[in-house]
Backbone as JSON Lines, residues from 0, in Angstrom:
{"i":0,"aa":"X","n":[14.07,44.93,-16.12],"ca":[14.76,43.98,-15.28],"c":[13.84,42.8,-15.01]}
{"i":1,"aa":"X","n":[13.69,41.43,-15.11],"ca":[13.64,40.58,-15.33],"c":[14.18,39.76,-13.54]}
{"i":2,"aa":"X","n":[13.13,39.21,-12.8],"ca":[13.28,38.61,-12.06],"c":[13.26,36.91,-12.2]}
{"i":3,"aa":"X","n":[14.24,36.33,-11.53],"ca":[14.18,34.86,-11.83],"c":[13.24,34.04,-11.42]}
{"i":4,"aa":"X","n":[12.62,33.1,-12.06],"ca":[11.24,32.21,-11.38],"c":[11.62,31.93,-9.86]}
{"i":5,"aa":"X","n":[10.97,31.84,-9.14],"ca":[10.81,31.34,-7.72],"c":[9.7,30.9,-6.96]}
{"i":6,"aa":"X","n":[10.29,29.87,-6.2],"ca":[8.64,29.57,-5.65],"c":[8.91,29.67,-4.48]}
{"i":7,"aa":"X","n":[7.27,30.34,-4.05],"ca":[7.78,30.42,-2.5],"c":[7.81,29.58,-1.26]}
{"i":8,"aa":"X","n":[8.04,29.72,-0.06],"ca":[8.63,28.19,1.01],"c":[6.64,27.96,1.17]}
{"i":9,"aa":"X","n":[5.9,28.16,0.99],"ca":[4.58,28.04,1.6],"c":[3.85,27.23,0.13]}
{"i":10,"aa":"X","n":[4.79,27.68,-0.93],"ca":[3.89,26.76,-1.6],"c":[4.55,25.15,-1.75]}
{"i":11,"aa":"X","n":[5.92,24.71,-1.78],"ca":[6.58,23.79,-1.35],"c":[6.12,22.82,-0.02]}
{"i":12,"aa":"X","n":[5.68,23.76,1.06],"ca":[5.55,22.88,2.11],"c":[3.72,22.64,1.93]}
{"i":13,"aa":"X","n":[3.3,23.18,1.14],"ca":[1.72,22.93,0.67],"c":[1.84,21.26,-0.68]}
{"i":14,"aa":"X","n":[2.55,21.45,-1.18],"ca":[2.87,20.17,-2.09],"c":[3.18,18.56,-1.49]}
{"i":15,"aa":"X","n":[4.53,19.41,-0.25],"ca":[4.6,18.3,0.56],"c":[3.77,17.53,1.13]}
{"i":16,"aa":"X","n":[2.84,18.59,1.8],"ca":[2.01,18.13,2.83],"c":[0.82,17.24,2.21]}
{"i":17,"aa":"X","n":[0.71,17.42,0.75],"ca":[-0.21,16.39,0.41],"c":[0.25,14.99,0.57]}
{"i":18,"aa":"X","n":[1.37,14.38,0.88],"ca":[1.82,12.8,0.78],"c":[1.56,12.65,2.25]}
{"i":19,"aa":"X","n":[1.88,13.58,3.23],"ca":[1.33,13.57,4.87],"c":[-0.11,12.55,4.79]}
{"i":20,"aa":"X","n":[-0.32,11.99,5.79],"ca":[-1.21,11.39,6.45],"c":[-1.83,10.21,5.63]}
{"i":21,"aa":"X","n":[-3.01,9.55,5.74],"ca":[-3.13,8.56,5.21],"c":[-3.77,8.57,3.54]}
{"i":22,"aa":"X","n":[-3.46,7.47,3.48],"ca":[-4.19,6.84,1.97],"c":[-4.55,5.46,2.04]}
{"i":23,"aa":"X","n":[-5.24,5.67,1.01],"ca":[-6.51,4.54,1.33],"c":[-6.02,3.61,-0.09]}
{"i":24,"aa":"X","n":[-5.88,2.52,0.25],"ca":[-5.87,1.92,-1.27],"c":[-6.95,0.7,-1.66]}
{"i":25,"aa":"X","n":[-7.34,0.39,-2.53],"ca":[-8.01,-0.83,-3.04],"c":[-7.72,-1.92,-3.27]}
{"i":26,"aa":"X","n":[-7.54,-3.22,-3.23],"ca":[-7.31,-4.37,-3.6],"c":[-8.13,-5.31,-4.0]}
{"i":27,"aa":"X","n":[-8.27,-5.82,-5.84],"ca":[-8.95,-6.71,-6.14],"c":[-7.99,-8.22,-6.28]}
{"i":28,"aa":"X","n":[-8.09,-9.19,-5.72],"ca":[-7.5,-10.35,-5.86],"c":[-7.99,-11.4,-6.89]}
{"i":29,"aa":"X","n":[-7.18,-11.93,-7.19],"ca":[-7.76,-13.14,-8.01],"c":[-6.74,-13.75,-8.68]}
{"i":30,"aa":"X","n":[-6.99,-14.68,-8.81],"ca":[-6.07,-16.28,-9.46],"c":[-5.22,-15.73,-10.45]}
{"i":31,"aa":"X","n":[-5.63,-15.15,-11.6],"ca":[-4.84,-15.13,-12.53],"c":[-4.12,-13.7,-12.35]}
{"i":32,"aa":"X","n":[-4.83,-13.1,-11.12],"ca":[-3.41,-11.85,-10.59],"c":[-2.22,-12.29,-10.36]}
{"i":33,"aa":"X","n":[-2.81,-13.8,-9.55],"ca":[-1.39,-14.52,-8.92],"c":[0.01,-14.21,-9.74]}
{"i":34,"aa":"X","n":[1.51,-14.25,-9.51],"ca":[2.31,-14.2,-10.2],"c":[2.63,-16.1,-9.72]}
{"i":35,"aa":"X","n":[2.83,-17.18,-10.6],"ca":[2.34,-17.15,-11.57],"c":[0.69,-17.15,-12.02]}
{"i":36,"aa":"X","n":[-0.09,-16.75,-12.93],"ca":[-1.68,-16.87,-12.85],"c":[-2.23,-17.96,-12.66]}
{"i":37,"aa":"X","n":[-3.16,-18.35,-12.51],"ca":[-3.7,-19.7,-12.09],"c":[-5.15,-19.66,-12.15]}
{"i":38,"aa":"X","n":[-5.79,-20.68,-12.22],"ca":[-7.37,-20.56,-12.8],"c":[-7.9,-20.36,-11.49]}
{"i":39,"aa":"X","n":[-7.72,-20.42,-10.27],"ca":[-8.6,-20.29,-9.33],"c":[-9.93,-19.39,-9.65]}
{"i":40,"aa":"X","n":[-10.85,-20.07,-9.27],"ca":[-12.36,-19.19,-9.29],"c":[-12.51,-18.34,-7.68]}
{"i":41,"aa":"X","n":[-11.11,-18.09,-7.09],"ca":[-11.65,-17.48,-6.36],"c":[-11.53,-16.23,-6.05]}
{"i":42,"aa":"X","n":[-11.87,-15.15,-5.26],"ca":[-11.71,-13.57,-5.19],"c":[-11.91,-13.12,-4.18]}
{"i":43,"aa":"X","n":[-11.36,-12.12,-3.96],"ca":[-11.32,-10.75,-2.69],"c":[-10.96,-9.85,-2.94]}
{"i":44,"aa":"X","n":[-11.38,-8.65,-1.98],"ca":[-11.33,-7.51,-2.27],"c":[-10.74,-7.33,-0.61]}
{"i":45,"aa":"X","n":[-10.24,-5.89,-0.93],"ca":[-9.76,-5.66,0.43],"c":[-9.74,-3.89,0.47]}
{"i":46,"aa":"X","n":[-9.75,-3.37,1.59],"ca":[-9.61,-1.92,1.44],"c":[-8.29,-1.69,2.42]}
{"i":47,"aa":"X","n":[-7.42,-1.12,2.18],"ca":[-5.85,-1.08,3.24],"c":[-5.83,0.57,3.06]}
{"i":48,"aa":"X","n":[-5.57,1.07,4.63],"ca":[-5.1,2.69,4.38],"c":[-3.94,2.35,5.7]}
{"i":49,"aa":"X","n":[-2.91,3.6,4.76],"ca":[-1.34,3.57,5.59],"c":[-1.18,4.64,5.85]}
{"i":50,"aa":"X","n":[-1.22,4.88,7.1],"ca":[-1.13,6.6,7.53],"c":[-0.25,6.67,8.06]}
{"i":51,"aa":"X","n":[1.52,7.4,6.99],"ca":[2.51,7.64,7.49],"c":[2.67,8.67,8.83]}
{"i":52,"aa":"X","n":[1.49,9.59,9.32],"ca":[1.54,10.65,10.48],"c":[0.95,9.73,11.71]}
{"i":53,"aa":"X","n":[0.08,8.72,11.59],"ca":[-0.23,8.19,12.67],"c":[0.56,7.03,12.72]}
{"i":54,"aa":"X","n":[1.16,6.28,12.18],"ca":[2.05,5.42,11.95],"c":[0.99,3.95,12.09]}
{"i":55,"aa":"X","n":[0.23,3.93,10.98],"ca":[-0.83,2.73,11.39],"c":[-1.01,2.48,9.88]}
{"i":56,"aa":"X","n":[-0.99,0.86,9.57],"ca":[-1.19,0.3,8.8],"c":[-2.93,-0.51,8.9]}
{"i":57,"aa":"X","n":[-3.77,-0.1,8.22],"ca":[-5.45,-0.41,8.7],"c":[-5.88,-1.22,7.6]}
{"i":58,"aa":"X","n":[-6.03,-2.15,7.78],"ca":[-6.62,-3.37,6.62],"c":[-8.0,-3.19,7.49]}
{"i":59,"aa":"X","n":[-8.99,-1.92,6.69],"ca":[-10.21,-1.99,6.69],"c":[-10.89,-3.07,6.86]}
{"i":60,"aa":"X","n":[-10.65,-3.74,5.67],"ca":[-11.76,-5.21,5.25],"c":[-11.1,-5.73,4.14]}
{"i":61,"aa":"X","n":[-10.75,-6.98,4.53],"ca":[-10.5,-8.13,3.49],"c":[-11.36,-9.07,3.71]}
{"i":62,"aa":"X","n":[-12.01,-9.68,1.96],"ca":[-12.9,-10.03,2.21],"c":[-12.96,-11.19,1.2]}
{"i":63,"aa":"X","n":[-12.84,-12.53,1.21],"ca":[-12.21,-13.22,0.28],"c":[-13.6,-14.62,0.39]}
{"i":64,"aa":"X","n":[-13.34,-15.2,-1.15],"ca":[-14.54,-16.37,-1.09],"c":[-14.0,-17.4,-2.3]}
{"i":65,"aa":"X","n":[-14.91,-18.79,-2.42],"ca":[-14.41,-19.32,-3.54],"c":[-13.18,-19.96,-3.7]}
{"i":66,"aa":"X","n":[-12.21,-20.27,-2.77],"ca":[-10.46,-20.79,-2.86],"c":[-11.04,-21.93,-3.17]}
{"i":67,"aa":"X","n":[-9.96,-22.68,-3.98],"ca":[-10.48,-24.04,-4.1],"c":[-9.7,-24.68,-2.88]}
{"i":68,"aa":"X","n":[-8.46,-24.29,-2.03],"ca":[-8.1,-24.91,-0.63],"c":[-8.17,-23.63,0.41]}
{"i":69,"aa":"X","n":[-7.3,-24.23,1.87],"ca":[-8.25,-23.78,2.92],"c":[-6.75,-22.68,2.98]}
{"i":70,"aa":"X","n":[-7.26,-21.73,3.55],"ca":[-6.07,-20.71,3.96],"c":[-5.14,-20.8,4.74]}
{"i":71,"aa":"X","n":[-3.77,-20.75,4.27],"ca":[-2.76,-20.75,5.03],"c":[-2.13,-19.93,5.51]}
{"i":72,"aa":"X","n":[-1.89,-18.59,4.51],"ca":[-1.31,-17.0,5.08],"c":[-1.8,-16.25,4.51]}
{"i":73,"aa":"X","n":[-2.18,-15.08,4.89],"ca":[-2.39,-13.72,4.12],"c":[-1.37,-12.18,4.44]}
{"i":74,"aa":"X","n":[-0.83,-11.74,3.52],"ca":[0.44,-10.89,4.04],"c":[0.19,-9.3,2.41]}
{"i":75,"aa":"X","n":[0.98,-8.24,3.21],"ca":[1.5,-7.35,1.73],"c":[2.58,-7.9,1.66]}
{"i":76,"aa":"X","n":[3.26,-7.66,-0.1],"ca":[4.53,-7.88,-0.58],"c":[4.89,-6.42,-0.36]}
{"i":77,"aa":"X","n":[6.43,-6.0,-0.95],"ca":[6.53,-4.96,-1.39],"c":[8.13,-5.21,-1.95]}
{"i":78,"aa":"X","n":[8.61,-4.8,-2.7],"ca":[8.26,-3.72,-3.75],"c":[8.72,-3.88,-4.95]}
{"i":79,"aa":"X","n":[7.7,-4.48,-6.1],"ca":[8.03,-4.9,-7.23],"c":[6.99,-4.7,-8.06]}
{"i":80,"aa":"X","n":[6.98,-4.25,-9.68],"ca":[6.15,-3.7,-10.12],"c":[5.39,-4.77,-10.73]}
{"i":81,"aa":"X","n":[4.16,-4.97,-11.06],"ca":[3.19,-6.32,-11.53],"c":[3.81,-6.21,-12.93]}
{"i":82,"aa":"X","n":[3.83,-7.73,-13.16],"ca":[3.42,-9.04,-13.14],"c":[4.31,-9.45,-11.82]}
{"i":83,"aa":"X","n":[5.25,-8.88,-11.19],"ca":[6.27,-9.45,-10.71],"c":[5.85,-10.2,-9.0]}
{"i":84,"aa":"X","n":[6.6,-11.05,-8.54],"ca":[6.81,-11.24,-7.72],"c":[7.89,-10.94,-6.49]}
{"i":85,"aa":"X","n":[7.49,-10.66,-5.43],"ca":[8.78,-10.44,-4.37],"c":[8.4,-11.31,-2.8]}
{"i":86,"aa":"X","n":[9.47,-10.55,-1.79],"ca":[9.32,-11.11,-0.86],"c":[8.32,-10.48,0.28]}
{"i":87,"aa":"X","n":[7.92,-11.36,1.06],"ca":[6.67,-10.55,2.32],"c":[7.52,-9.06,3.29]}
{"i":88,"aa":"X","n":[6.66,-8.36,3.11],"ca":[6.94,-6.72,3.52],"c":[6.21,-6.88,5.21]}
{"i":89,"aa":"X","n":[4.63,-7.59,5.53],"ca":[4.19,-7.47,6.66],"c":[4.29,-8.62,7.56]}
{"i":90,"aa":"X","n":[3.87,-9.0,8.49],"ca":[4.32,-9.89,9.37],"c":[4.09,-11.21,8.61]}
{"i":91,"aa":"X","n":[5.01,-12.25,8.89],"ca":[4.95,-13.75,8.53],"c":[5.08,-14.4,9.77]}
{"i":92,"aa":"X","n":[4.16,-16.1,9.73],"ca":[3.62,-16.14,8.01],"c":[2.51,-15.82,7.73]}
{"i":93,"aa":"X","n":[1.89,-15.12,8.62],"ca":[0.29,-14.65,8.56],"c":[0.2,-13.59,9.09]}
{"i":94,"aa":"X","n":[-1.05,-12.85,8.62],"ca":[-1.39,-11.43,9.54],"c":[-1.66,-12.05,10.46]}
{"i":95,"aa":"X","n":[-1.45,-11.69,11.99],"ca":[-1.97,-12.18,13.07],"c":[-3.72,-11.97,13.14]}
{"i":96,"aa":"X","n":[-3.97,-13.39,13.58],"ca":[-5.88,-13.58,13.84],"c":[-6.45,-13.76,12.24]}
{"i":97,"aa":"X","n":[-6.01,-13.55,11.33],"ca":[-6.16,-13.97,9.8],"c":[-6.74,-15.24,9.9]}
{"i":98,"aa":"X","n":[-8.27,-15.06,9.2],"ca":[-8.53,-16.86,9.4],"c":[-7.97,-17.9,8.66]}
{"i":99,"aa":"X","n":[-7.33,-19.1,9.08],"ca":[-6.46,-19.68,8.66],"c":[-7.42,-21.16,8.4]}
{"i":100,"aa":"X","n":[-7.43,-22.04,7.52],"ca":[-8.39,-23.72,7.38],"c":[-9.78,-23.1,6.88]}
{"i":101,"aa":"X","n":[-10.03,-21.86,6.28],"ca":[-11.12,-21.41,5.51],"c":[-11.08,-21.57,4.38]}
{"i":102,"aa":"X","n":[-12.06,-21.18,3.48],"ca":[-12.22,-21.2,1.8],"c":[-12.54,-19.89,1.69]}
{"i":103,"aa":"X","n":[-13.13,-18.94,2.68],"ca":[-13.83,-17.53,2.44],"c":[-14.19,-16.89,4.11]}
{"i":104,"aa":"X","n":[-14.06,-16.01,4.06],"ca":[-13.96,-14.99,5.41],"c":[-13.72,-13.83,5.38]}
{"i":105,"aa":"X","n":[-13.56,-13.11,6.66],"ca":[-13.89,-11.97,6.1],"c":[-12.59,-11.59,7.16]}
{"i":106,"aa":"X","n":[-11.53,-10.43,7.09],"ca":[-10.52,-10.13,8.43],"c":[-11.16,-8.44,8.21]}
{"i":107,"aa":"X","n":[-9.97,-7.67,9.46],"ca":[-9.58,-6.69,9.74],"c":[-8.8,-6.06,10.85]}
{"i":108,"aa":"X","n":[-7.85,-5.59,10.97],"ca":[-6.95,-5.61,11.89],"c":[-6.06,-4.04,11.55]}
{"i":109,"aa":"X","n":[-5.66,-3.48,12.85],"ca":[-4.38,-2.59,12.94],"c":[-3.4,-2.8,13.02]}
{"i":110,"aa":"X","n":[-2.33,-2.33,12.27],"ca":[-0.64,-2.42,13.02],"c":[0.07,-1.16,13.04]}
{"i":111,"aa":"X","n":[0.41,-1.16,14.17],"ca":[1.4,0.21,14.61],"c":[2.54,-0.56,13.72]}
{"i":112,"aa":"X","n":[3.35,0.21,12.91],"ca":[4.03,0.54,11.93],"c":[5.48,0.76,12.49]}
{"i":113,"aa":"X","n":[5.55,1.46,13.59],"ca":[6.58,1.6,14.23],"c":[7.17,-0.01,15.3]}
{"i":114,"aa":"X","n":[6.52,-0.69,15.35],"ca":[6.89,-1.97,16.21],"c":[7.27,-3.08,14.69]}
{"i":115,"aa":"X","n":[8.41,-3.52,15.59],"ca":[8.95,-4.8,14.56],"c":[8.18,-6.18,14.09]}
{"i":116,"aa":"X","n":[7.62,-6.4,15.29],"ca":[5.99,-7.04,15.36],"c":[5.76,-7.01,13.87]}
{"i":117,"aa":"X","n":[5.35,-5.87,13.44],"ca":[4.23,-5.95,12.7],"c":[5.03,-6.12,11.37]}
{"i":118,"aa":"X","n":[6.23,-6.59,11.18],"ca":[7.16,-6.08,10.13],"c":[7.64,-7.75,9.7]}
{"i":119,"aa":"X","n":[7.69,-8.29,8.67],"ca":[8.77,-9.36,8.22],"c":[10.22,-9.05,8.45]}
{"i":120,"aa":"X","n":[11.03,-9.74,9.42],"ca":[12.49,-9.25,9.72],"c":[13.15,-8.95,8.37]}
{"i":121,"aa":"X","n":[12.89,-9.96,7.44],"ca":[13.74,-9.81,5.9],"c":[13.79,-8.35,5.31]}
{"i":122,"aa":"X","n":[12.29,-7.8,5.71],"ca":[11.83,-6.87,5.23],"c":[12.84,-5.68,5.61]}
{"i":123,"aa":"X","n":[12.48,-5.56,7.11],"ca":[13.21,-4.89,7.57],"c":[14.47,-4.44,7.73]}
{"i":124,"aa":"X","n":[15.83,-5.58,7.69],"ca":[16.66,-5.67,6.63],"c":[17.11,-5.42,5.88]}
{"i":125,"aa":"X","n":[16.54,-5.63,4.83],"ca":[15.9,-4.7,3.42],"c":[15.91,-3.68,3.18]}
{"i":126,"aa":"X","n":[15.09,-2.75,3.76],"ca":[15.15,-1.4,4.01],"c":[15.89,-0.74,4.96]}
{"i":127,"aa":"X","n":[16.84,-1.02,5.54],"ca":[17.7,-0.34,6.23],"c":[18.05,-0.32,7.87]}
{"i":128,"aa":"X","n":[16.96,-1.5,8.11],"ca":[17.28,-1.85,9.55],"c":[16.29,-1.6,11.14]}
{"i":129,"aa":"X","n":[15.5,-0.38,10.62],"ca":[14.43,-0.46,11.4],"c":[13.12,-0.24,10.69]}
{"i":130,"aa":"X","n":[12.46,-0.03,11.98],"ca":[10.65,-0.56,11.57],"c":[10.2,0.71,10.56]}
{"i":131,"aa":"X","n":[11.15,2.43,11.16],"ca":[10.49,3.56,11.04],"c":[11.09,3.77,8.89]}
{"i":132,"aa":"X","n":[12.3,2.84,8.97],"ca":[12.55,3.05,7.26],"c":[11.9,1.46,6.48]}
{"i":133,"aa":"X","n":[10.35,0.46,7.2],"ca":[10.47,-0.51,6.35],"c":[8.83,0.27,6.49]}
{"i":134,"aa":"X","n":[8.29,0.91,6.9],"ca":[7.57,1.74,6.96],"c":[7.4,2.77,5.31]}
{"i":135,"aa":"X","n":[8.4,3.5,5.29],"ca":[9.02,4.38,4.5],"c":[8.93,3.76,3.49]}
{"i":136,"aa":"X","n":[9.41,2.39,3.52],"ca":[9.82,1.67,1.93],"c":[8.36,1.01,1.64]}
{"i":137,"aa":"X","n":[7.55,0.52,2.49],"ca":[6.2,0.06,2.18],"c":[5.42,1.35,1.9]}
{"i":138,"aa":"X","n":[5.41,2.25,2.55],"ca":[4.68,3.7,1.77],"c":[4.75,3.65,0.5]}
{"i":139,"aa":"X","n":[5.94,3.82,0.47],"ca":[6.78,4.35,-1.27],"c":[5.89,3.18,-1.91]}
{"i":140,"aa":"X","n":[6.71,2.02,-1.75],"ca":[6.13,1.15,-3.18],"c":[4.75,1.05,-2.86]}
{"i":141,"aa":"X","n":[3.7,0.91,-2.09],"ca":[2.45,1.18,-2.41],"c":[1.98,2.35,-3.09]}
{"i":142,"aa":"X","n":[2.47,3.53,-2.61],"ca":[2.07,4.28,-3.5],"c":[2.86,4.52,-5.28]}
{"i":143,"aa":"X","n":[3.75,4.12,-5.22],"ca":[4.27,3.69,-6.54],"c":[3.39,2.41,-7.28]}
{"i":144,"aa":"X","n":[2.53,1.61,-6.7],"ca":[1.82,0.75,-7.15],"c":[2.5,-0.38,-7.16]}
{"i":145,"aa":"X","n":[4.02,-0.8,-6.62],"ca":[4.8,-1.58,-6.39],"c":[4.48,-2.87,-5.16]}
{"i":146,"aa":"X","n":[3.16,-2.9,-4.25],"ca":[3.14,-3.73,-3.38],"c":[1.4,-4.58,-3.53]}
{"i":147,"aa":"X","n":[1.57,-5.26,-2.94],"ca":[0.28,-6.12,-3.61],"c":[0.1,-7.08,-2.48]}
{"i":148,"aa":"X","n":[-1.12,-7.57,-2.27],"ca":[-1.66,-8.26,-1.11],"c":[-2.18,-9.92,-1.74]}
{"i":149,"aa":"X","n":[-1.87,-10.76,-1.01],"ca":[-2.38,-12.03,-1.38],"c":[-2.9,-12.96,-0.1]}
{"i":150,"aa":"X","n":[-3.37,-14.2,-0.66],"ca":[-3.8,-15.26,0.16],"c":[-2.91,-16.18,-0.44]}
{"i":151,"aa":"X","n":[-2.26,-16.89,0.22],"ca":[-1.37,-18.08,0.34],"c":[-2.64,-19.64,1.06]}
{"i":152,"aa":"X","n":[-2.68,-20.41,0.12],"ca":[-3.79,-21.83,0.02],"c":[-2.7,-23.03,0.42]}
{"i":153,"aa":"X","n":[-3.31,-24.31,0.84],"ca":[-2.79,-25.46,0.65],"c":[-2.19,-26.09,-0.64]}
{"i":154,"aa":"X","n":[-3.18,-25.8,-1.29],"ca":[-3.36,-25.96,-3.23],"c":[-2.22,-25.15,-3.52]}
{"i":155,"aa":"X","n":[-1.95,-23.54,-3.74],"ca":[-1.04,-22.69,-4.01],"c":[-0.55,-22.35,-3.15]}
{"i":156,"aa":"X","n":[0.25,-22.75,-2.86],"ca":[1.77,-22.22,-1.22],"c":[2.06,-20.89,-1.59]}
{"i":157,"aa":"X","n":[2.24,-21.19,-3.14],"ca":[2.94,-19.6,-3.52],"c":[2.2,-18.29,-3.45]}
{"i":158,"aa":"X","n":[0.67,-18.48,-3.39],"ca":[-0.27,-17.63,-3.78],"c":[-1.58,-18.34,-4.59]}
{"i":159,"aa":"X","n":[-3.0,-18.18,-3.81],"ca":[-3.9,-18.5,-4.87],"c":[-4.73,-17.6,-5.31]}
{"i":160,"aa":"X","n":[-4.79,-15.93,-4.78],"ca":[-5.4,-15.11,-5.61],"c":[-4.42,-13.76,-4.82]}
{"i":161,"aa":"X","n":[-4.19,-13.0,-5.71],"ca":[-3.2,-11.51,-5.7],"c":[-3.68,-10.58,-6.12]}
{"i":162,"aa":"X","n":[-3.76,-9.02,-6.05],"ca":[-4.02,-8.13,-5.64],"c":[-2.94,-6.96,-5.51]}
{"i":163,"aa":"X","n":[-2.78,-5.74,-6.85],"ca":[-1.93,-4.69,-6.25],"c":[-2.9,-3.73,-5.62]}
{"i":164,"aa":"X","n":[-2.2,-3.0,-4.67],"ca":[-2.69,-1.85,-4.4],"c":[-2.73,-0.83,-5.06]}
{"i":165,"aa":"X","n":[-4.09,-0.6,-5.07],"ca":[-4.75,0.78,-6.22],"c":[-5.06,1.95,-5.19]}
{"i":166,"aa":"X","n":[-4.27,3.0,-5.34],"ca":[-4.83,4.11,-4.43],"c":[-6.07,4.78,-5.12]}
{"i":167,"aa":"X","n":[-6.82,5.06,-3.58],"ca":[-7.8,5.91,-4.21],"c":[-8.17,7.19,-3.55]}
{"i":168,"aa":"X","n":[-8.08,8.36,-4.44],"ca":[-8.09,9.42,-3.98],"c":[-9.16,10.06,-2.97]}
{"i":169,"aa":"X","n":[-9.12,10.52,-2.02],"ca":[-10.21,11.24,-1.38],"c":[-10.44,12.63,-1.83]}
{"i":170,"aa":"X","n":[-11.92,13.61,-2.19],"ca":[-12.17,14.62,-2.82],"c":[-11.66,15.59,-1.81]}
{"i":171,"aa":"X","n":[-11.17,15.39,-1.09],"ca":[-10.38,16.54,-0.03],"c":[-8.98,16.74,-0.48]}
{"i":172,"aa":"X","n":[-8.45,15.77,-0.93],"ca":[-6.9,15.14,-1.23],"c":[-6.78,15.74,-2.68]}
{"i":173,"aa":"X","n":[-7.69,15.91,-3.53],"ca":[-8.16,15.87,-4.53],"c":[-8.01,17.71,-4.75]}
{"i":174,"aa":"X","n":[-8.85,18.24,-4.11],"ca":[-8.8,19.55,-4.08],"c":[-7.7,20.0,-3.34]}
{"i":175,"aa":"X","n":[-7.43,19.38,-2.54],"ca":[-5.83,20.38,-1.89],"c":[-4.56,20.16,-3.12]}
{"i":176,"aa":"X","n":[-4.95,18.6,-3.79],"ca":[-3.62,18.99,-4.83],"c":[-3.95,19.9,-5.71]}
{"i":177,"aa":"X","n":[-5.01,19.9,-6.15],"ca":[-5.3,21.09,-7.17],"c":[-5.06,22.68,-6.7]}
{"i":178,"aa":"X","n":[-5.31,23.0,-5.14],"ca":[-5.17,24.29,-4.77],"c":[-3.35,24.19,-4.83]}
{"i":179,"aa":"X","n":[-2.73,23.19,-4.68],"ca":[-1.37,23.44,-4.22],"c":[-0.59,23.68,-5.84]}
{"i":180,"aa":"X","n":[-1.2,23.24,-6.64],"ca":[-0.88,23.05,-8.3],"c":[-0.63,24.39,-8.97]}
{"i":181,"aa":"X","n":[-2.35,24.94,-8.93],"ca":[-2.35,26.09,-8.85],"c":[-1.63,27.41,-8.44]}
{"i":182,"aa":"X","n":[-1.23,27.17,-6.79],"ca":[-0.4,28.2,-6.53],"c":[1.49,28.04,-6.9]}
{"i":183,"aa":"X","n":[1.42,26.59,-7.05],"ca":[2.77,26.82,-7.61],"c":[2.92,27.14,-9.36]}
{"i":184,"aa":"X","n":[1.83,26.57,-9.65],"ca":[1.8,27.6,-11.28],"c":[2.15,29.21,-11.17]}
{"i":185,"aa":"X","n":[1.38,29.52,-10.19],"ca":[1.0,30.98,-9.7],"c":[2.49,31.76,-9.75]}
{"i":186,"aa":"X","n":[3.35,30.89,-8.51],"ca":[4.09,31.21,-8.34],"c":[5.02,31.35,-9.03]}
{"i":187,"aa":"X","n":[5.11,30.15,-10.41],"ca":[6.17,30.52,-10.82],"c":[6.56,31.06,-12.3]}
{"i":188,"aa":"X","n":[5.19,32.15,-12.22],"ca":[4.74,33.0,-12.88],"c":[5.01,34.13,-12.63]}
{"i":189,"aa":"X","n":[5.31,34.47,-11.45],"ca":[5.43,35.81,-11.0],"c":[7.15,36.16,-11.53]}
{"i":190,"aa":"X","n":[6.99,37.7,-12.46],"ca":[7.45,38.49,-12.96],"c":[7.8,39.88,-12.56]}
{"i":191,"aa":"X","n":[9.23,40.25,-12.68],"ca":[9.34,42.21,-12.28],"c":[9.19,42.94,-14.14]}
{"i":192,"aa":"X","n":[8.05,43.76,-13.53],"ca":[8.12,44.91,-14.67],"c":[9.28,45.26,-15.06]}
């Protein structure tokens, strides 16, 4: 007799639980990231983690130099896959306190995730009407690799250097997917004599 594959509820809610809490992503910017590309010589890097359990969006450090004009906005898009362009996902027309009449600087800032504040109304909209599903939809396409961070110049209105978000794994994150992999292999292996 022959039992049917099954997995059990502990290894399911072990799979889940890896998308729980935050992630950290990377951002390299630059001119010819821009959609459209552009020669700018200039660059930034930025580190952004979005922790859907604490509901906080954390722009570690953005850290930008080299624009050939002075800064006008800095914002995430979301959700369109590169080369592409879309519309602003975080507050417009600037992150709030973002240095603005610079060539190079350095930010960092929190946003509770759950306040509209911190949200582009369009955005919000967009995704279904409140803060807790434009949240949801900025998760997703960042971690789909769908959202991307820029600086908006005098010179380029549209963008003078862009940036997708690159997640990067933590070795904790790392080993729990592998333990959770494992036991659902495990599981759905198990056989009646």
């Amino acid at each position: 007799m022959k039992i049917k594959r099954w997995i059990p509820c502990w290894a399911l809610l072990a799979a889940g639980s890896l998308f729980a809490g935050p992630i950290t992503y990377d951002v390299i910017m630059t001119g010819p990231g821009e959609s459209p590309p552009n020669t700018s010589p200039g660059t930034g890097f930025a580190v952004i983690t979005i922790d859907t359990t604490t509901n906080i969006l954390n722009i570690v450090s953005e850290t930008f130099s080299g624009l050939l004009s002075t800064t006008t906005a800095s914002h995430i898009h979301c959700c369109i896959a590169s080369p592409g362009a879309t519309g602003v996902a975080t507050q417009v027309p600037s992150f709030s306190g973002f240095p603005l009449g610079v060539t190079a600087g350095t930010y960092s800032m929190s946003f509770n995730m759950t306040q509209a504040s911190s949200w582009n109304p369009a955005f919000i909209t967009a995704s279904g009407g409140t803060a807790a599903l434009a949240e949801s939809a900025l998760a997703a396409g960042a971690a789909a690799g769908d959202a991307y961070l820029n600086i908006h110049t005098n010179m380029f209105p549209g963008g003078e250097i862009r940036g997708f978000l690159v997640a990067t794994p933590e070795p904790s994150t790392m080993a729990l997917a592998i333990a959770a992999l494992a036991g659902l292999f495990l599981a759905s292996r198990v056989r009646s004599v």
